[in-house]
N, C-alpha and C positions, 0 to 999 in steps of 0.2 A: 632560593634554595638556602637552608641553612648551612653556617661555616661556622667553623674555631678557629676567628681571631690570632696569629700569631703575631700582630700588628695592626694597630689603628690609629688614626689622624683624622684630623677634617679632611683630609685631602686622597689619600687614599689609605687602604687594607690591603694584608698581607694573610694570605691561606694557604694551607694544603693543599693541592689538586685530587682529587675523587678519582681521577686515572691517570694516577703518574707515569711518568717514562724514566727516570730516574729515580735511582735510592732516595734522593731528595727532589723532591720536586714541587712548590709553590708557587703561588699566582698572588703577583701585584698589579692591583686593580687602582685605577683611579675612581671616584667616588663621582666623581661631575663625570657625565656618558662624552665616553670621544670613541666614537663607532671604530675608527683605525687611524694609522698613521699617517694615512692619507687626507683625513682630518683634523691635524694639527694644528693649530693656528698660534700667533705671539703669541696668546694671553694665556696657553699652557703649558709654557715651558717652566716656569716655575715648578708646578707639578710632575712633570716629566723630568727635570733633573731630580729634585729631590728623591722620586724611586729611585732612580739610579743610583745616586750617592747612598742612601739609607738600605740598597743591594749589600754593601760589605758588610754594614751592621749585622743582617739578618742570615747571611752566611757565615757568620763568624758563634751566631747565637744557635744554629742549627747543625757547628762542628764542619763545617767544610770548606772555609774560607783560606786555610792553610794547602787542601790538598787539590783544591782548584772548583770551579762551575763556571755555567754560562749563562748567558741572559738570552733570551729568543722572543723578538715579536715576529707574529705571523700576521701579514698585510697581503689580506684579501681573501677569498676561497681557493683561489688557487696556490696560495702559499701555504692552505692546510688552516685558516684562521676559521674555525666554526663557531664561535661566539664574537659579535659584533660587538662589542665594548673593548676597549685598548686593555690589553693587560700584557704585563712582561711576565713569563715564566724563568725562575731560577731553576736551576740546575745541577746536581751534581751530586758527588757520594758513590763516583765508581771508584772501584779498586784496580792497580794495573792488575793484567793477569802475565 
């Protein structure tokens, strides 16, 4: 499916979600397939910090790093995970009410 790039590396990409749940809401994908979390192994944890760490950047670039978001992986079906590829989604861009 095609995407608009908000982020790219050898390692992974950073998109918009097609059905967000928040004001802001993109998906950090890694590039190398890790089905879920539950297939994690040492040799990608490099890549698994690195989204993480590079999450402030892309919050900060998309105005919501100041008023807060969150990070959410979904591990498994029953946690609501319907794409088999690891990906974190970012979060955020509510207003109090």
């Amino acid at each position: 499916m095609p995407a608009n790039f908000i982020y790219k590396d050898e390692n992974f990409v950073v998109f918009h979600n097609i059905k967000p749940s928040a004001p802001v809401h993109v998906l950090m994908v890694p590039v190398k397939h890790i089905e879920s979390v539950n297939e994690l192994k040492e040799n990608n944890v490099e890549v698994i910090s690195r989204m993480i760490l590079k999450s402030n950047e892309i919050a900060e670039e998309l105005g919501i790093k100041d008023s807060g978001y969150k990070l959410v992986i979904n591990v498994g079906s029953g946690a609501g995970q319907v794409i088999f590829h690891l990906h974190i989604h970012l979060m955020g861009g509510w207003t109090k009410s």
